[in-house]
C-alpha positions as CSV (number, residue, x, y, z in Angstrom):
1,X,30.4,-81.6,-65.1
2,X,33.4,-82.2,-63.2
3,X,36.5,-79.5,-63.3
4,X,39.9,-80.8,-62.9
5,X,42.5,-79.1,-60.9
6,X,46.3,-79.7,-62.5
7,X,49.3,-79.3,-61.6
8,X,51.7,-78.0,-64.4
9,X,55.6,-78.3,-63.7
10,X,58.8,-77.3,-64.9
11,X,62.4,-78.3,-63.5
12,X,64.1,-81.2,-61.8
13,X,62.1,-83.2,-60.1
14,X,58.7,-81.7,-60.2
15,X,55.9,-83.5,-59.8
16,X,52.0,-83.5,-61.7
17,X,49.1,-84.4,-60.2
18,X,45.2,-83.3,-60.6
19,X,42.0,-83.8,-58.6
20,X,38.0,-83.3,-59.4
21,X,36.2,-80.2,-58.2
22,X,32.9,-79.0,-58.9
23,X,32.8,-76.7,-61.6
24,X,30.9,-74.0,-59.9
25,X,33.7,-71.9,-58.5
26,X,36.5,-69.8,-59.2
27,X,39.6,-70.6,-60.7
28,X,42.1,-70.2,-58.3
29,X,45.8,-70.1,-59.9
30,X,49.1,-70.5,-57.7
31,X,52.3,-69.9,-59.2
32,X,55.5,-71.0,-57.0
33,X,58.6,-69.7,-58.2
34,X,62.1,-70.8,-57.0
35,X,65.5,-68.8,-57.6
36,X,68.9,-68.7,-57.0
37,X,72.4,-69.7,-57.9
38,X,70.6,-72.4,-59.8
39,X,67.8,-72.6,-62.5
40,X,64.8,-71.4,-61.4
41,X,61.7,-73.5,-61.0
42,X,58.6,-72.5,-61.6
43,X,54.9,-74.8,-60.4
44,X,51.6,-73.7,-60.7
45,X,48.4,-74.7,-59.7
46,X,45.2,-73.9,-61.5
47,X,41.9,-75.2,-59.7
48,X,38.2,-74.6,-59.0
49,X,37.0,-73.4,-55.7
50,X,33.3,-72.8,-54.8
51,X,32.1,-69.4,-54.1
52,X,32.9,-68.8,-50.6
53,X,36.0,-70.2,-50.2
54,X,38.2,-68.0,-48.5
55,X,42.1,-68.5,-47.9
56,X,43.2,-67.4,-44.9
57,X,46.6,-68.0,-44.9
58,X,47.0,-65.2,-47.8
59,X,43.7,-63.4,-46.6
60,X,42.6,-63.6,-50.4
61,X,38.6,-63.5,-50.4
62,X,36.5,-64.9,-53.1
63,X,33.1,-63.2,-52.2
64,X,33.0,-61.0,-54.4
65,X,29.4,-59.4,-56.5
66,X,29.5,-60.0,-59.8
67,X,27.6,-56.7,-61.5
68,X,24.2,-57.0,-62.8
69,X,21.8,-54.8,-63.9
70,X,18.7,-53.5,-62.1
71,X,17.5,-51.3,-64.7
72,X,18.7,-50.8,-68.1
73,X,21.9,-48.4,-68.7
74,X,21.2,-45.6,-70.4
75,X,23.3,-43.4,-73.0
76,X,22.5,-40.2,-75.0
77,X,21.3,-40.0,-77.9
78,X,23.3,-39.4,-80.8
79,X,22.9,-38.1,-84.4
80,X,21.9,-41.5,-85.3
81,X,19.9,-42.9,-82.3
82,X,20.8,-44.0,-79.2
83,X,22.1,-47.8,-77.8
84,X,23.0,-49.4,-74.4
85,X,24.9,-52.4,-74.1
86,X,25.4,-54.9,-70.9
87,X,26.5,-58.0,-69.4
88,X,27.4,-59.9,-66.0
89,X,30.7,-58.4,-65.4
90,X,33.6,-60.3,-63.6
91,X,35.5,-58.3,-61.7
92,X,39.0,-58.3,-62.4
93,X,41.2,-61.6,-61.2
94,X,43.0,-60.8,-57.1
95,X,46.1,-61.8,-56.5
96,X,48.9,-62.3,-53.7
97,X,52.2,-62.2,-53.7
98,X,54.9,-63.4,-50.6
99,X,58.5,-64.2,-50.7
100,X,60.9,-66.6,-48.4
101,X,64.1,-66.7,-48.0
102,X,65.4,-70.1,-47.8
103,X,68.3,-71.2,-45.8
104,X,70.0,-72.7,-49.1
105,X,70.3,-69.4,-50.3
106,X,67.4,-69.3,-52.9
107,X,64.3,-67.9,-52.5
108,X,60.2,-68.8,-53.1
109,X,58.0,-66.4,-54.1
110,X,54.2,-67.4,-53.7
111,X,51.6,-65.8,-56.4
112,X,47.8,-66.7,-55.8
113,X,45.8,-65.5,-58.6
114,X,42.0,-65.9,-58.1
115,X,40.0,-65.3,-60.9
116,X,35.9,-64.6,-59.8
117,X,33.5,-66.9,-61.4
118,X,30.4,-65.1,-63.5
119,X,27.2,-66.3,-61.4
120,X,25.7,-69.3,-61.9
121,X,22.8,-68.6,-65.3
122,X,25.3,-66.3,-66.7
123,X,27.6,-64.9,-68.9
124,X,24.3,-63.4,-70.9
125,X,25.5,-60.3,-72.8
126,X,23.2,-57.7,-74.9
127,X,23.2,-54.6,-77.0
128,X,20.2,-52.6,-77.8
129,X,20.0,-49.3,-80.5
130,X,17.9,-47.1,-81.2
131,X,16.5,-44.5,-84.4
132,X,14.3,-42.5,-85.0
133,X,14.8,-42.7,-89.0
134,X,12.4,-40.4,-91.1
135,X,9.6,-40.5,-88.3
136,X,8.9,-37.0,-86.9
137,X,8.8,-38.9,-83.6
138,X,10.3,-41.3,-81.7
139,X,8.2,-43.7,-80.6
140,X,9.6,-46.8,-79.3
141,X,10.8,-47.5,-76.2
142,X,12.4,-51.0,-74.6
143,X,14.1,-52.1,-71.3
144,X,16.6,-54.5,-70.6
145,X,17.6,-56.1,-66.9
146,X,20.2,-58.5,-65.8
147,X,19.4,-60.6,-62.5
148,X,15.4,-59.7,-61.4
149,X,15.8,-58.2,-58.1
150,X,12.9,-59.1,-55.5
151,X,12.9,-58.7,-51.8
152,X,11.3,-62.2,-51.3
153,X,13.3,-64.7,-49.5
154,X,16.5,-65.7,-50.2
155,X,15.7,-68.6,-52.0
156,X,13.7,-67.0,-54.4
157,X,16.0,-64.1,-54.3
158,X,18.6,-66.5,-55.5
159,X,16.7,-68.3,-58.3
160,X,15.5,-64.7,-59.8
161,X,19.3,-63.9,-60.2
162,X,19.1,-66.5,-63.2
163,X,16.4,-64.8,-64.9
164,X,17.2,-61.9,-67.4
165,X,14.6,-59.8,-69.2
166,X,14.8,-58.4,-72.9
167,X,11.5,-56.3,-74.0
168,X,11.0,-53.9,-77.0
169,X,8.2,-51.7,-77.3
170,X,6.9,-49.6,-80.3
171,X,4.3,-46.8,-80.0
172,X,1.9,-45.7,-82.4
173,X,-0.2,-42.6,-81.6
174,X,2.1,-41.4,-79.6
175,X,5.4,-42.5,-77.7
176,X,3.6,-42.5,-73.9
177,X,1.8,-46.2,-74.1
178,X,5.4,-47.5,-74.8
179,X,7.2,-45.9,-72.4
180,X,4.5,-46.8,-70.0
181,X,4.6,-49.9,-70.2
182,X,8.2,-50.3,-70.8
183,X,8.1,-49.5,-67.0
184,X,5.2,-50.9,-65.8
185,X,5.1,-55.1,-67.1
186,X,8.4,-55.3,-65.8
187,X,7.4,-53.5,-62.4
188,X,4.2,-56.6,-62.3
189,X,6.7,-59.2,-63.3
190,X,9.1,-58.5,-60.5
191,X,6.2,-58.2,-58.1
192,X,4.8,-61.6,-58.9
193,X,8.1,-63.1,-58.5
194,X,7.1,-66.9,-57.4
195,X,4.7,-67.0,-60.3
196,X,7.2,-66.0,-62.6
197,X,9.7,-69.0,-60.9
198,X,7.3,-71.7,-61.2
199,X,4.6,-70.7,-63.7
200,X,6.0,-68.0,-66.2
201,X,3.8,-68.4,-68.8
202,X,1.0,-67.7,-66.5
203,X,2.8,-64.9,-65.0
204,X,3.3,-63.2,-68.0
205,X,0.0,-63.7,-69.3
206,X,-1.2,-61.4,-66.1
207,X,1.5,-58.6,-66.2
208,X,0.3,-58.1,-70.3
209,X,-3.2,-58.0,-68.3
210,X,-3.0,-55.6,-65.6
211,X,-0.4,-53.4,-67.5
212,X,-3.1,-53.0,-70.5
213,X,-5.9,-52.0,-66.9
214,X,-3.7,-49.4,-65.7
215,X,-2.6,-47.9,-68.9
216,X,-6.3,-47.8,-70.0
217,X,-7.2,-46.1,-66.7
218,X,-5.0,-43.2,-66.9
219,X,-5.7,-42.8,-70.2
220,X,-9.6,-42.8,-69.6
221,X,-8.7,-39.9,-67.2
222,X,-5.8,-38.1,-69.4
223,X,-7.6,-38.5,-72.5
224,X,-4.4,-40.2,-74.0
225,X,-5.1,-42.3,-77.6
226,X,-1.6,-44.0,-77.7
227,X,-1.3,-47.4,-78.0
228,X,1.7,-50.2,-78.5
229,X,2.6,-53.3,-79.4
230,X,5.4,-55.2,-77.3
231,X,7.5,-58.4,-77.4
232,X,9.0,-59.5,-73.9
233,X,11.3,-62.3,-73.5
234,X,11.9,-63.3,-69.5
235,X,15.2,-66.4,-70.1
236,X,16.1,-68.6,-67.1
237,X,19.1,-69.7,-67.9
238,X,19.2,-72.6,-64.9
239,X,16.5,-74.0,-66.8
240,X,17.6,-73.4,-70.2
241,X,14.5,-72.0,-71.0
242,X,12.9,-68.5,-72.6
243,X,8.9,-67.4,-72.4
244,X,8.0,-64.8,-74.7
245,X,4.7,-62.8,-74.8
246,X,4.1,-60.2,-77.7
247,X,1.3,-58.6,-78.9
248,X,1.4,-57.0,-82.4
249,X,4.3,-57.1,-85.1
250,X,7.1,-56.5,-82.5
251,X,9.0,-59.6,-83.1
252,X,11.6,-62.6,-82.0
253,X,14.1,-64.9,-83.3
254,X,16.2,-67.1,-81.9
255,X,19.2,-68.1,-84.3
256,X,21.6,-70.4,-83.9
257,X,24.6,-72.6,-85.3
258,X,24.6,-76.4,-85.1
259,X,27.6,-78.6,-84.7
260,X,27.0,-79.3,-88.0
261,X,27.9,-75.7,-89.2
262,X,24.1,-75.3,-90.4
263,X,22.2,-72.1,-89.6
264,X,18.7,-72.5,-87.2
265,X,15.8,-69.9,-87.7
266,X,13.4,-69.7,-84.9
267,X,10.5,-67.7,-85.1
268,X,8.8,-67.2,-81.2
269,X,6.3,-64.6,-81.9
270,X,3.0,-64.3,-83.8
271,X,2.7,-61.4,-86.2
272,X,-0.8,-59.6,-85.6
273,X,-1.0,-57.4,-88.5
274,X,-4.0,-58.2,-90.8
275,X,-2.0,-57.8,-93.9
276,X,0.2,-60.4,-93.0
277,X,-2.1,-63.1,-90.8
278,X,-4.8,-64.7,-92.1
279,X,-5.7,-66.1,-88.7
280,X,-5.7,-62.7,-87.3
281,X,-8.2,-61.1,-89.8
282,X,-10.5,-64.1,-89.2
283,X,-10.5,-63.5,-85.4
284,X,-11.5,-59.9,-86.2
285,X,-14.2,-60.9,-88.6
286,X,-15.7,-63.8,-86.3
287,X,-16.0,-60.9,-83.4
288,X,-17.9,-58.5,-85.3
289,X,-14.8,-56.3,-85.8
290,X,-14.3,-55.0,-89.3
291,X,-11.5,-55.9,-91.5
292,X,-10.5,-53.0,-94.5
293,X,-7.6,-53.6,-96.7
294,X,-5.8,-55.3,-94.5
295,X,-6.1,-53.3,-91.4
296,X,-8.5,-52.9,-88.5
297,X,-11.2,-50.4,-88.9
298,X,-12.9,-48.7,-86.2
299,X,-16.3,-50.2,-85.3
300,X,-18.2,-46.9,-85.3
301,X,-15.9,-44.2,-87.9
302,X,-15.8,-45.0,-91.1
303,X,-12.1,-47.1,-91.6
304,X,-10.7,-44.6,-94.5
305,X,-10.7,-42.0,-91.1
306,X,-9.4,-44.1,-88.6
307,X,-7.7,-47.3,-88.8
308,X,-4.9,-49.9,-87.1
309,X,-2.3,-51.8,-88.7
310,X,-2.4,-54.1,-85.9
311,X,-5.3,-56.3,-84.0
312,X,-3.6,-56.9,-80.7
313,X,-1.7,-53.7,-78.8
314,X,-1.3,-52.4,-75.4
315,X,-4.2,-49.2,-75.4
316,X,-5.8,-47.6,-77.8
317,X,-8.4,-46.0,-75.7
318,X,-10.0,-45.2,-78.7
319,X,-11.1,-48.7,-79.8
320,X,-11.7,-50.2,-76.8
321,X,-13.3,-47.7,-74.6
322,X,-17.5,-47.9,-74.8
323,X,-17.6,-44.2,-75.0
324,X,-15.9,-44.0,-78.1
325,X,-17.0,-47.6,-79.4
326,X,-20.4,-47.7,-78.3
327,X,-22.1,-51.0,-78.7
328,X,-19.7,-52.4,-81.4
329,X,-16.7,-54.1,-80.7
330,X,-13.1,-53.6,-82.5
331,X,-11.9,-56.9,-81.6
332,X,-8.3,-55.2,-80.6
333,X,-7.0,-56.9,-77.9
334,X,-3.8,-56.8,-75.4
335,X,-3.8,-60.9,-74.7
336,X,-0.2,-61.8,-75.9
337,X,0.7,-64.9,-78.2
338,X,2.5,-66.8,-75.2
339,X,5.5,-69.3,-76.1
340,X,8.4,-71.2,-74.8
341,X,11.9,-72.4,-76.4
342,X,14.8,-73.9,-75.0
343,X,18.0,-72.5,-75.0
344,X,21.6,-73.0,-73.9
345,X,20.9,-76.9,-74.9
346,X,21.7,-79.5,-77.3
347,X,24.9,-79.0,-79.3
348,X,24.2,-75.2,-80.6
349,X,27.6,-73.7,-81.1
350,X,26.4,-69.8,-81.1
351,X,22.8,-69.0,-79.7
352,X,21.5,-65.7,-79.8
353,X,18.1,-64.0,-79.8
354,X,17.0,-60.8,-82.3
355,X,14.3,-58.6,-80.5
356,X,13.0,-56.2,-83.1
357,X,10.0,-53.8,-84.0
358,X,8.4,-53.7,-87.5
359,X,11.2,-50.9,-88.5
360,X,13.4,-53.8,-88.7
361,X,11.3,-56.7,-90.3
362,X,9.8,-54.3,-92.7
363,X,12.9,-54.8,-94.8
364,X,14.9,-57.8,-93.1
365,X,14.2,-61.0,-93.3
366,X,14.9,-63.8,-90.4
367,X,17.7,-65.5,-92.5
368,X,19.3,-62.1,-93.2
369,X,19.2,-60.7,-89.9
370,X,20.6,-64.9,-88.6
371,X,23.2,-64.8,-90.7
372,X,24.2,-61.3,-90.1
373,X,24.7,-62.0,-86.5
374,X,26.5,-65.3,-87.1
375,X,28.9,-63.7,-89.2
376,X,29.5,-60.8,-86.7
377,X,29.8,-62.9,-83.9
378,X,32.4,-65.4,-85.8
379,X,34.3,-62.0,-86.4
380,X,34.4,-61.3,-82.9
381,X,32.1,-58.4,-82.5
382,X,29.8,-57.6,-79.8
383,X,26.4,-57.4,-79.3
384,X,26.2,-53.7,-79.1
385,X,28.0,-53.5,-82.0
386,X,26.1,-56.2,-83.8
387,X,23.0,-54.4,-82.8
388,X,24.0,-51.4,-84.8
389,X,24.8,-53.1,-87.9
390,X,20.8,-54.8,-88.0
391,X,19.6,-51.1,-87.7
392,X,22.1,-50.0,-90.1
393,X,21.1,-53.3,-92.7
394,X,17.2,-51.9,-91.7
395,X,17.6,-48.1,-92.8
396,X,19.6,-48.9,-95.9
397,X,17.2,-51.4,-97.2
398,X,14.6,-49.0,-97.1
399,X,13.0,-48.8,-93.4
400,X,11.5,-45.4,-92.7
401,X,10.0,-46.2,-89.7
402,X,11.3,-45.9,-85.6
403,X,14.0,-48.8,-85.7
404,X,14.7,-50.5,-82.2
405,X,17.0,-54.0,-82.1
406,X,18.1,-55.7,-79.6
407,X,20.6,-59.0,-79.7
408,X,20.6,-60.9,-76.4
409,X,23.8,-63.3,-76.4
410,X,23.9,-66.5,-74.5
C-alpha cells in the first residue's frame, strides 16, 4: 500500500500538491504559518517518512523505541483478582518550532510535528484478569509478552519483534506446575528462536515437550503431584498468522466481524476432558487407560480415590511416573493439539482472540463471550477492561472455579 503525502492550503495563492511514499514510516506534519498586517496564511504538510529518517535542518530525530514488553507487567491483587493490561506504545508526537522575520514586515513560523510510527507487526493490544472465585486456592497462572527478545542475529532479532505471545495456564493439585511452566515454555520458545521463525508448529510441539521433562524431573526429586493444563498462542503478525498448542480444557477463540456486519466463531483448541470428547475417552480406552464417569482413573488406585478431569496436562507425577503407575499406563499425556489460523486478513472489521481456562467456559459459551467483546469493543472499551467484564459474565453465571481471561486485540 502506498501512503500519500498532501499538501492542505489556505490563503491567496496557495498551492496543493501530493506525492507516494511508502507507508512504513512516520507521519511527519509541517505547519507554516504566515502573519502580519495582512491575513494570515497557514500550509501544512502531512507525509510518511521511513524509520530513520532524520531532519537535520531542525535536528528532529525519528529513531525512536517503541515500548514492548519483555515480560508480562504485573499488578497487585485486588479484592477481586488481579489483571495486567499492554500494548506497543507510541511515544508521544516531537515537534519544532522556528520563527523568521521577513523583510516585508510579517513573519513565518515553522512547526514540524513528527508523529512515531508503531513497529512494523503491531498495534497488538491485551488485557488479562485474574480470580480466585470460591476456590481456597489460586491456581492459575498465565504470561503475556510483546516483541520475543533473542540475542541471535539481527535479522532474526528483527523478525521475532513481530511475534507476540498470549498463554494461560490452570493448575490442579496445586498452583506450582502452572507457574512453572508459565516460565519455563516461553523460556524454550525464545531459545529456539529460528525454529519458531520458520517452523512454529514444530517449535511449539518441542517446548510442550521438554517443559513437561523438566517439570517431571523436579517433581520426581520434590515429590510435587501438581499438574496443568495450558493453551499458548505465539501470532506473527508479518505473516498474519497464529499457532496454538493446548493441552486440556484451557481454551481459544478467535472472534471476529465481517464486512458484512456478521459475527465469526473460531474455535483453535481441542477440549481434552472425557466428559466432553468422545475422541479423547477412546484414546484412553485404546491405551489401556481406564475411563470412569467421564474422567480418567488412575491405572493402579481404584478411580472413586483418585481421578482427573482431564487426559492431556503438563505433570501429574502421579500418573505418569512408573513408581506410582507400575506396569499400567494412564494414557495422560502433555502432547498439545497443535493448530494454525490466519489473522489480520481478509475483510474482518474487528479481530480479537479469547484465551480462557475452564472457569470461564464452564458457564460461557463461544457466542456469548464473541458477542460480548464485539459489543465492548464497538463501545470503545479496552481490552483490559473487556477482560474484566468475561470474568465478571463467568462468576455471575455461576463459575466457582479459578477464573483467568485474556483478550488479545489485533
Amino acid at each position: 500500500m502506498e501512503a500519500a503525502a498532501e499538501v492542505h492550503a489556505e490563503g491567496q495563492g496557495a498551492a496543493a500538491m501530493s506525492e507516494s511514499l511508502p507507508d512504513n514510516g512516520r507521519t511527519i506534519k509541517t505547519t507554516f504559518i504566515e502573519s502580519g498586517p495582512e491575513a494570515s496564511t497557514q500550509r501544512s504538510l502531512s507525509m510518511t517518512e521511513p524509520m530513520t529518517t532524520t531532519i537535520s535542518a531542525l535536528s528532529v530525530r525519528t529513531d525512536w523505541s517503541s515500548e514492548s514488553e519483555a515480560s508480562p507487567r504485573k499488578t497487585a491483587a485486588t479484592a477481586d483478582g488481579a489483571g495486567e493490561s499492554g500494548a506497543f506504545q507510541a511515544p508521544a508526537p516531537a515537534a519544532e518550532q522556528t520563527t523568521t522575520s521577513l523583510q516585508s514586515g510579517r513573519t513565518r513560523t515553522l512547526m514540524t510535528t513528527i508523529s512515531p510510527r508503531f513497529p512494523l507487526g503491531a498495534p497488538v493490544r491485551y488485557g488479562v484478569h485474574s480470580i480466585q472465585n470460591r476456590r481456597s486456592e489460586m491456581e492459575d497462572a498465565h504470561r503475556a509478552v510483546l516483541g520475543v527478545e533473542s540475542s541471535s542475529p539481527s535479522s532474526v532479532e528483527a523478525a521475532l519483534g513481530n511475534l507476540s505471545y498470549f498463554a494461560v495456564f490452570d493448575g490442579h493439585g496445586g498452583a506450582k506446575a502452572a507457574e512453572f511452566s508459565s516460565e519455563r515454555l516461553f523460556a524454550l520458545l525464545s531459545q529456539n528462536s529460528s525454529e519458531l521463525l520458520t517452523e512454529p508448529e514444530t517449535a511449539l510441539k518441542k517446548a510442550f515437550a521438554q517443559t513437561e521433562a523438566d517439570w517431571l524431573a523436579m517433581a520426581q526429586q520434590e515429590d510435587l503431584m501438581d499438574g496443568t493444563t495450558a493453551a499458548v498462542v505465539v501470532v506473527n503478525r508479518s505473516a498474519c498468522k497464529c499457532i496454538v498448542g493446548n493441552v486440556g480444557d484451557s481454551e481459544v477463540v478467535l472472534g471476529s466481524r465481517n464486512s458484512k456486519g456478521e459475527t465469526i466463531v473460531q474455535t483453535l483448541t481441542e477440549v481434552h476432558h472425557l466428559k466432553r470428547s468422545a475422541a479423547e475417552a477412546q484414546r484412553i480406552t485404546d491405551v489401556g487407560g481406564r475411563v470412569w464417569r467421564g474422567r480418567l482413573g488412575h491405572p493402579k488406585i481404584s478411580p472413586q480415590v483418585l481421578s482427573l478431569a482431564v487426559s492431556r496436562a503438563i505433570g501429574d507425577l502421579f500418573f505418569k511416573d512408573e513408581k506410582f503407575t507400575g506396569d499400567q499406563v494412564s494414557g495422560l499425556t502433555a502432547e498439545p493439539y497443535i493448530h494454525s489460523a490466519e489473522v489480520c486478513k481478509g475483510d474482518a472489521q474487528q479481530e480479537f482472540l479469547i484465551i480462557g481456562c475452564d472457569g470461564l467456559w464452564d458457564t460461557v459459551t463461544y457466542k456469548e463471550a464473541v458477542d460480548l467483546v464485539l459489543a465492548k469493543l464497538t463501545a470503545g472499551e479496552e481490552p483490559q477492561a473487556i477482560s474484566e467484564a468475561l470474568v465478571r459474565l463467568a462468576r455471575d453465571t455461576g463459575s466457582m472455579d479459578n477464573i483467568t481471561v485474556m483478550v488479545v486485540v489485533f
